[in-house]
C-alpha positions, -999 to +999 in steps of 0.1 A: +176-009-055+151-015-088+137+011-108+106+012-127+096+036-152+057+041-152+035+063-173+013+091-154-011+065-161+002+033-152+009+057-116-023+067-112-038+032-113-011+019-087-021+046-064-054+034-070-049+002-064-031+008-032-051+032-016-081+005-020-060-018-001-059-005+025-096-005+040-091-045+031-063-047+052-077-027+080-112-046+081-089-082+081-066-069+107-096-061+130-108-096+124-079-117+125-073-130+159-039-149+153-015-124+168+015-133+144-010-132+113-021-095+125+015-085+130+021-093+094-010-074+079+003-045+098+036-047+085+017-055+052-004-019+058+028+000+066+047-012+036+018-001+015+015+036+033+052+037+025+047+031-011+018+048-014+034+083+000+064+077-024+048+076-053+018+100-048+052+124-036+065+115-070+033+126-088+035+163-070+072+167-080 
């Protein structure tokens, strides 16, 4: 497993980032009818919830 040192800044912004992401990914998801290409935006969507919640539970703590 990598670790990354970030400042409370460079944290902030990648929460951000990542929390914008996510109505993109929802809006493509819904218009994508390739059923393989959807599956991957989902899995795409989850990885970036995952992350999200990590870090924004490393922020609290």
């Amino acid at each position: 497993m990598s670790t990354i040192n970030l400042s409370d800044k460079e944290q902030q912004l990648l929460i951000a980032l990542l929390e914008e992401e996510i109505p993109e990914l929802r809006d493509e998801i819904f218009h994508t009818d390739d059923h393989e290409y959807r599956e991957g935006l989902k899995e795409k969507e989850d990885a970036i919830k995952e992350l999200l919640k990590r870090l924004q539970e490393n922020t609290a703590g």
